[in-house]
N, C-alpha and C positions, 0 to 999 in steps of 0.2 A: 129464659130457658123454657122452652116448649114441650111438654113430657108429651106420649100417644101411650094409650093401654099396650102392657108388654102383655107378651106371648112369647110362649122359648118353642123350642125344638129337640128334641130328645134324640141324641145320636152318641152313641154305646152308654147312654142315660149319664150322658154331658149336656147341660142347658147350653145352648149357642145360639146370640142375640143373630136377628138374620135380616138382613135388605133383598126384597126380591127383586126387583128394576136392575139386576147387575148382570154381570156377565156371567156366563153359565146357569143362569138362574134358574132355568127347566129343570136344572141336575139337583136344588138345592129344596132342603123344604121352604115354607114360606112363614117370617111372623113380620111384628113390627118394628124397631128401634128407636131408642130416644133422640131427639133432635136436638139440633144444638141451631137455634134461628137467632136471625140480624134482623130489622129492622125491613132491610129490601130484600133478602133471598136467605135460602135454609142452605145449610149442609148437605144432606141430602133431600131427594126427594119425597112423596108421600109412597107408600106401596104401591104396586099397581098390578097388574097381569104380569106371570114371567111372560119375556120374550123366548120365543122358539126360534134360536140358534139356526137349526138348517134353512130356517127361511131370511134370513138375515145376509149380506154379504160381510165378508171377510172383515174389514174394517170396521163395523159395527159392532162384532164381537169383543174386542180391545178397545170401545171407545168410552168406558165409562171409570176414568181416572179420576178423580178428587182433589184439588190442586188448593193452598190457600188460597184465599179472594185476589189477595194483592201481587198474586203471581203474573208474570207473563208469560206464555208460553207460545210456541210457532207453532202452525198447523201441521206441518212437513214432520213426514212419522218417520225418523231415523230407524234403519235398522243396517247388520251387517251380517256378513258370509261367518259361518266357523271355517276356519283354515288350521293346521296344523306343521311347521316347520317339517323340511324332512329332516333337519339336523338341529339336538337342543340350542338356544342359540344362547352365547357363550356373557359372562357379565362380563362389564366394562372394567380394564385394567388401566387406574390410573396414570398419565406420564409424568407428573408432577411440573407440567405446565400449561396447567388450565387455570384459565384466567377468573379472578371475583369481580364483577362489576358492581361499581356503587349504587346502591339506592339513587332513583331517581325523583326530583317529587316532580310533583304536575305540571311544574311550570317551568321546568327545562325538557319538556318533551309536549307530544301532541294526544291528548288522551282522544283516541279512536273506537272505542268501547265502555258501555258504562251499566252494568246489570241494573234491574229495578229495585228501586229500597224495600228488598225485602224485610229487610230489618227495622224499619220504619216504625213498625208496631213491637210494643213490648210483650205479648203473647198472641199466640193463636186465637183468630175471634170466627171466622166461619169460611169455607171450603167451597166452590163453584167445578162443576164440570169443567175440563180442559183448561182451567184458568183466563187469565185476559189472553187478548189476542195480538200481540203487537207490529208493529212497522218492522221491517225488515232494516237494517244500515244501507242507508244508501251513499256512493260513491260520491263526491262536490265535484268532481273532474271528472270527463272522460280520461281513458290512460290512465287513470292514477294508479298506481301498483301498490298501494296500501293494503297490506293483509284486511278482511274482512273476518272477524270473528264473531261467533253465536254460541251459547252455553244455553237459550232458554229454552229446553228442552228436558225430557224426562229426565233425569239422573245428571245431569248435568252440571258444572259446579266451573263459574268466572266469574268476578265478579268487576275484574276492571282491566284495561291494557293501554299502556301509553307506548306511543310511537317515540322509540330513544333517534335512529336512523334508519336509514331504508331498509337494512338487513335487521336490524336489533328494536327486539321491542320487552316490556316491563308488562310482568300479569300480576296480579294478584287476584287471590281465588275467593270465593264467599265463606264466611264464616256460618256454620250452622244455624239455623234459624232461628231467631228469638235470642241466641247466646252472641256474645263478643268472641269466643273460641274455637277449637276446634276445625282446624285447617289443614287438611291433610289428602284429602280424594279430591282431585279434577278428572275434566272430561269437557272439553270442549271442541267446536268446529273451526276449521279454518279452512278458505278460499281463496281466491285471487292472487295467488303464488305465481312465480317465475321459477321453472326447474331449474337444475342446477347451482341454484347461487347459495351461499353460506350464510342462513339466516341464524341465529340468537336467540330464544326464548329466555328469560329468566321469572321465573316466581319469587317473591320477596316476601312472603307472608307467612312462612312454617312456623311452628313454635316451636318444634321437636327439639332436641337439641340431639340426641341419636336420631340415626335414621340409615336405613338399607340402601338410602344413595348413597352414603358413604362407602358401602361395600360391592358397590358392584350393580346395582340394579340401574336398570334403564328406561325411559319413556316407553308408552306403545303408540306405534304410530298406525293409522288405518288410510290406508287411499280409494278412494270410491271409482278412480281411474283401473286401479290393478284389482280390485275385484270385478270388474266389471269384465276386463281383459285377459286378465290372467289367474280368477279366481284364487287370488293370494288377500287374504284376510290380514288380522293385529299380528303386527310383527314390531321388535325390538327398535330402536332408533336412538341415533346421538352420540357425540362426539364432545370431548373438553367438559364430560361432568363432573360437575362439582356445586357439594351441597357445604356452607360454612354460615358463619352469624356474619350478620350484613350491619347495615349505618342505619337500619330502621328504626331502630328501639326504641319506644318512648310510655312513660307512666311506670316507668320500672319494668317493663316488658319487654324480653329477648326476641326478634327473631332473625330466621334462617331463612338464605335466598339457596334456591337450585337451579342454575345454570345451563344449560346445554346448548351443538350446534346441530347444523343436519341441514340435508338438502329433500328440498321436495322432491318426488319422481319426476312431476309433469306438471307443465305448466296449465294453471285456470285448473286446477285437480279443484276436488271439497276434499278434505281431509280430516282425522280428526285425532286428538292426545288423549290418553288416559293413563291413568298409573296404575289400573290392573284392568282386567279384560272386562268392560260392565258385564253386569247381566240383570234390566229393569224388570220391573213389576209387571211393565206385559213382556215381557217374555216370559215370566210365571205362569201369567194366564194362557198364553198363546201353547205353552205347552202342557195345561191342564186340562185344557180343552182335547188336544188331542189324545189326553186317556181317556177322558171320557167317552169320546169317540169310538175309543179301540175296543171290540166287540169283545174282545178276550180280557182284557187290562181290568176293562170296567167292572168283571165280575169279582176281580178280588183287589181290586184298590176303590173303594168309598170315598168320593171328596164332598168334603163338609165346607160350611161356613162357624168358623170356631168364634169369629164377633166382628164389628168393624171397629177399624182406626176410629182417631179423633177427627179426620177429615172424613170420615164415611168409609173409606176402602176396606174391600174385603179382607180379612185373615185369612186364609184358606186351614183345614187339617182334613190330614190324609188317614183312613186307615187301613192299612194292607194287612190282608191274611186268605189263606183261601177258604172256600168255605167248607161248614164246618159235616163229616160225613157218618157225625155220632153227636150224645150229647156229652163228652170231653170236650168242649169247647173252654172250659173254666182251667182244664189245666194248660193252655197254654199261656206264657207269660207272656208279658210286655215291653217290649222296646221303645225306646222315649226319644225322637233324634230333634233336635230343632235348629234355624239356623237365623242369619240376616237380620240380626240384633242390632247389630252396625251397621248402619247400610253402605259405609265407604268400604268397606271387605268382602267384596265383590265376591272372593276367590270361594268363599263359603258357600255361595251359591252353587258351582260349580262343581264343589265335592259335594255339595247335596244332588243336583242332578249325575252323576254318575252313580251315588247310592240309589236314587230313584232308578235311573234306565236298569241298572243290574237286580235289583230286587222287582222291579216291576216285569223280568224276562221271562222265556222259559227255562233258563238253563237249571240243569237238576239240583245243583245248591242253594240258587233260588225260591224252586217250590222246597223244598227242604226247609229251609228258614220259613217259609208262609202256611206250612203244615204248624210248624212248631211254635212259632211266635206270633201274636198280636204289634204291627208294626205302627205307632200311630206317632205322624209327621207333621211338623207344623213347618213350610219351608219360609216363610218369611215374617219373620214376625215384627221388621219393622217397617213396613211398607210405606206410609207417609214420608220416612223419612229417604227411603229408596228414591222416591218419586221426586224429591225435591234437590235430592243431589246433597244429603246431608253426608256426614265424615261419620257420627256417633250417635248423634241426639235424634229422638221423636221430634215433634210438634211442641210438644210440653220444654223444649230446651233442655230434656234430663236424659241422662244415660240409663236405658229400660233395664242395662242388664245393673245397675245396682237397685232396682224394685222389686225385686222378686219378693221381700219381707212386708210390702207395702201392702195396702190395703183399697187403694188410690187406684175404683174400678171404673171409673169417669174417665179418669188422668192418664189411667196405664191400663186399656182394655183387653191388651192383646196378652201381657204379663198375667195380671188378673184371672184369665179366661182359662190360659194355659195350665198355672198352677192350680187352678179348678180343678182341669182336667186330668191332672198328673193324678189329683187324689181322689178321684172319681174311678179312677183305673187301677189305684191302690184298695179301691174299698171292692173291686170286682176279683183282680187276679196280682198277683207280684209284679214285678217291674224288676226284670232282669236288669238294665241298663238304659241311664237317662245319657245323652250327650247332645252338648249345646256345640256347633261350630263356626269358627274363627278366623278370622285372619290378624299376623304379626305385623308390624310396619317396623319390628327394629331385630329379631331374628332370624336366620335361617330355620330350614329343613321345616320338617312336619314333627309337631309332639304332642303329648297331652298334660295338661293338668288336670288332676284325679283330688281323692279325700281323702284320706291318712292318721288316723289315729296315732297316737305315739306306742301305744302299746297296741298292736293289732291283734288281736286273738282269734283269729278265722282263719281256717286251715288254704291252703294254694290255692283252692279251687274260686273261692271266696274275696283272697285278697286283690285292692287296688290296682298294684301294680301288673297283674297277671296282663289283662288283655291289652294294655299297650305294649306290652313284650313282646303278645304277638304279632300284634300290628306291623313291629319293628323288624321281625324276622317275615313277615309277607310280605313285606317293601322294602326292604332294607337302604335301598338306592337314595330316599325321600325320607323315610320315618325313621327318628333319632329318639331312641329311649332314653340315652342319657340327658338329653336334654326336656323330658318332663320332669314334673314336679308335683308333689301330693303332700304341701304343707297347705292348711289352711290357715291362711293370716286373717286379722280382724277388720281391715279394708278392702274385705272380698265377702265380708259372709251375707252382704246382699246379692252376691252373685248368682246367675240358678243353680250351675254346681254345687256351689256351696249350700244351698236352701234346699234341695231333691234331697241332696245326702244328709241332712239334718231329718229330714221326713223320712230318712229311713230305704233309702235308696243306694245301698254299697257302691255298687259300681255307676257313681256319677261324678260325669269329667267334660273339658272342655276341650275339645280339640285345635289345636291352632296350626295353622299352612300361613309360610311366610309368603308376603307377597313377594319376592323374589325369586328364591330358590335353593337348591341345595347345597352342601359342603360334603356330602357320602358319593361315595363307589365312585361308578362310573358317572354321576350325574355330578360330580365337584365343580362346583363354579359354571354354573350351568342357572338360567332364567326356567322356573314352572311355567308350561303352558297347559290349555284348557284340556288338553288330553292327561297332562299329568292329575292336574287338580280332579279330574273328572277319577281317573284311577282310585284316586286314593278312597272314594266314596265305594266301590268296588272293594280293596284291599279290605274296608270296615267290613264288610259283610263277609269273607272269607275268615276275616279272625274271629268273628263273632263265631259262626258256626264252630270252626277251631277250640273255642276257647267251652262251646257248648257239650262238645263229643262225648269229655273224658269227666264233665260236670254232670252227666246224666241228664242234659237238660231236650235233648235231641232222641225220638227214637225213628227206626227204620232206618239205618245208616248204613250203605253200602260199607263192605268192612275194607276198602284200601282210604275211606277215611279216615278209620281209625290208627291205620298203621303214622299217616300226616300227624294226628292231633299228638300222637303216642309219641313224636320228636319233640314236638314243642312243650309238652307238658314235661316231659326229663327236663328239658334244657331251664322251667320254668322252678321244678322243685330245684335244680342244681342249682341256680340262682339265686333263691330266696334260701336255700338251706346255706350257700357262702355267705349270704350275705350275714344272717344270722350268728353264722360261727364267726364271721371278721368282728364283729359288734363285738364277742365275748370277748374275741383275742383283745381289740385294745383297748376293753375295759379295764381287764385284767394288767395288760403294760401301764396303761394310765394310773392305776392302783400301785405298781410296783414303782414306775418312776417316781411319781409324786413322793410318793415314804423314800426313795430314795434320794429325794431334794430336800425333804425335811429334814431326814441325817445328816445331810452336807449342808446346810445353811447354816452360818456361825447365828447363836443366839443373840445378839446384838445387834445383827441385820433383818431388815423386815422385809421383805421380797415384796415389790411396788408392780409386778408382773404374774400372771397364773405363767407356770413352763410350759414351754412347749415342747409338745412331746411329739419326735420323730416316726413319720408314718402316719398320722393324724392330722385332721382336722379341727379349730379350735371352734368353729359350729359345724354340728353334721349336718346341715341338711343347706343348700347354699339358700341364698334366696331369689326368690324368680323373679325375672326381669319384670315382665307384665303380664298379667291375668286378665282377660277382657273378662 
């Protein structure tokens, strides 16, 4: 281990460890960071001069990624169109004649793909630009019509494929790095197709045992033909799905094969699968740059470097607000939003760019929010693992969101850095509202989990449940109130929600968007696309103002906002005031049943059951499926 003299940077008087040699780096102040060196090459570089961007070309801006050593990566920079369905596209309604095909092993099929052993090493040892560079698959026949598959690219995740027959072929996808688990986000390319014919994918490797295939959810498929021609981007695909437990299992371990069929468009297309819409680390960057750029954005959005990854990449943090045209700068609070904890929950990215473009606009709500609040964004906080096409895990093989308690500023830089700065922000102004953002792999719709006191004693304005209320009444179509939840269990309290709201942060919550889609209104049984994901980061900034009106937290308010906020808050007190009075009422019957089972139970009998009492629940509060 190779230490260099630190030097921080002081940005809203947050230390932020800083790499100058990176992208954006003119934008950035400049120190040093610790190294993490091998024998033949560092992690990162030594400091050096920033580069100046407008003298750079394109490419060069997006080319300083950090890859393990032992990666291989193509040179060929994937990118695709945003496209938007005109019509939501509909989930898959089972026939109950879709086929399970068996597990295959190697040797009754032709393996045509084979990742590099990532896993080969038992922890991360050190990080290279662009990673290794490898061969492309080359064809042994001309004519051959064997699918050509590639995954070794940003965000990408395959780790193997055997050829079953000329239509049907066997994936299994990479396990997170460094772990044996964790299988759940692909993203791969495929080639050398014939249109029209009825090919077969199956993956054998899930461990799930729920999963949103089972309800309707479907592949995306991308054709590099039809965006070219017909600027048609990710769209829905597949026929005969079906996710079940397969003949794999072995070591006491369960898993699940997902199925499908489908026809290419066009023959000799590239093409490519994912199970939600990517969105990688450069495009992070690719679209950070461009605020930077924007002569107007830049004045009231500040992008920091908040520390780097274990591989060297940058953290980015944003902070938004306009500037300040008094010294009341201290009474505005602070907004906490963070995302891409996970990096296979792509869709989180997405609600973070739509809260980005609408908070970053001009629209009068907008500046309204940027007068009034301190917004400070950290939009990816697990980039390493973005980058390498993980499901959950960093580098370190750990899931960051249970570190939040941790202390582990080596191990968990970007966790670390942030809770830093949460309390760096608490020691300046309040902190209106912290939310970390999600995606579901085994729910519907959009919800929240929030923190919950059993006895709450904070008036409407105050309590948890308020601002997913309104959420719920700004979207109503997407966002299901009933389906959040605000228990705090003791196998989450290293969660950030659960650690913010321990620090003293009320309203901190997790937001979750399923990767599929809805069960409300008119969007029932309907797939989220990037415009819906993109809304609902939009719909947040609307409830937030909402929820601020009638909180005093807002001043200079056009007064037909107040008549909006003035709906939602009745409907907010009605709610919490029934909810209140239902509590009393079947305390009350619970109290009067019971004494009434006690009179009627002969004395000789022991009652081996608590009664159940009609109208009730025998736990109030259910318990939630999963908590990322």
């Amino acid at each position: 281990m190779k230490t260099l003299p630190n030097s921080f940077v002081t940005e809203a008087s947050q230390q932020c460890a800083v790499l100058t040699n990176s992208v954006c780096a003119h934008l950035f102040p400049r120190a040093n960071q610790i190294l993490l060196s091998s024998g033949l090459e560092t992690v990162v570089p030594h400091p050096q001069e920033p580069q100046n961007l407008d003298d750079s070309s394109p490419t060069s801006q997006f080319s300083l990624v950090y890859w393990p050593h032992q990666c291989e990566v193509i040179r060929d920079r994937i990118e695709h169109i945003d496209w938007i369905p005109t019509i939501p596209e509909p989930l898959y309604t089972p026939t109950g004649l879709e086929m399970m095909p068996m597990y295959q092993t190697p040797d009754k099929g032709t393996v045509i793909y084979l990742g590099e052993e990532a896993n080969k090493n038992s922890c991360f040892m050190y990080s290279r630009v662009r990673g290794l560079c490898p061969l492309k698959q080359i064809l042994h026949q001309k004519g051959d019509n064997t699918l050509i598959f590639e995954a070794r690219f940003e965000s990408g995740n395959l780790q193997k494929v055997i050829k079953v027959n000329e239509f049907e072929y066997q994936l299994t996808l990479r396990t997170d790095l460094y772990t044996s688990r964790h299988t759940q986000w692909y993203y791969f390319q495929v080639s050398n197709m014939q249109a029209g014919m009825p090919y077969r994918f199956t993956i054998v490797n899930f461990t799930n045992r729920n999963s949103l295939y089972k309800r309707g959810l479907r592949p995306l498929l991308y054709s590099e033909a039809d965006a070219k021609e017909h600027k048609v981007g990710w769209r829905r695909t597949g026929s005969e799905i079906k996710y079940y437990k397969n003949n794999a299992g072995q070591d006491g371990r369960q898993y699940f094969s997902l199925t499908w069929t489908f026809q290419f468009p066009h023959d000799l297309d590239t093409c490519y699968f994912a199970h939600c819409y990517p969105y990688t680390y450069s495009n992070l960057q690719e679209y950070l740059v461009a605020v930077s750029k924007d002569a107007v954005k830049s004045t009231f959005c500040k992008i920091h470097i908040l520390c780097h990854s274990l591989a060297g990449n940058i953290v980015y943090v944003l902070t938004i607000t306009n500037p300040l045209k008094s010294d009341k700068g201290t009474e505005r609070k602070a907004v906490i939003l963070t995302a891409r904890v996970h990096p296979g929950e792509t869709n989180s990215s997405w609600i973070m760019k739509g809260f980005l473009d609408y908070i970053l606009g001009d629209s009068g709500t907008a500046q309204l929010l940027r007068d009034n609040f301190v917004f400070k964004v950290v939009p990816m906080l697990n980039p390493d693992g973005v980058i390498v096409g993980n499901h959950r895990c960093s580098l370190t093989g750990q899931d960051l969101n249970r570190k939040y308690r941790s202390y582990g500023k080596k191990c968990y830089p970007s966790i670390w850095y942030t809770r830093n700065m949460i309390k760096r922000v608490m020691g300046e102004r309040d902190i209106f509202l912290y939310c970390d953002i999600h995606g579901h792999n085994r729910k519907q719709n959009v919800f929240m989990y929030g923190c919950e006191r059993k006895q709450q004693a904070k008036g409407p304005y105050m309590h948890p449940r308020v601002f997913p209320l309104l959420l719920s009444k700004s979207c109503p179509d997407k966002f299901s109130f009933t389906d959040c939840r605000f228990r705090v269990r003791k196998n989450k309290e290293g969660t950030g929600r659960v650690v913010m709201w321990k620090m003293g942060i009320n309203n901190s919550y997790t937001l979750e968007a399923s990767m599929c889609g809805s069960k409300l209104g008119c969007r029932q049984s309907t797939h989220f696309n990037m415009k819906d994901l993109e809304s609902i980061g939009q719909h947040f900034c609307d409830a937030l103002l909402n929820y601020c009106l009638h909180n005093k937290e807002v001043r200079k308010v056009p007064p037909q906002a107040f008549s909006l906020a003035s709906v939602h808050l009745t409907i907010i007190e009605s709610n919490l005031k029934n909810k209140q009075t239902n509590k009393q009422t079947n305390k009350k019957k619970n109290q009067k049943n019971q004494k009434k089972t006690e009179n009627t139970t002969p004395h000789h009998i022991t009652p081996t059951h608590k009664p159940i009492i009609s109208g009730t629940r025998a736990c109030p509060e259910e318990p939630c499926l999963h908590v990322s």
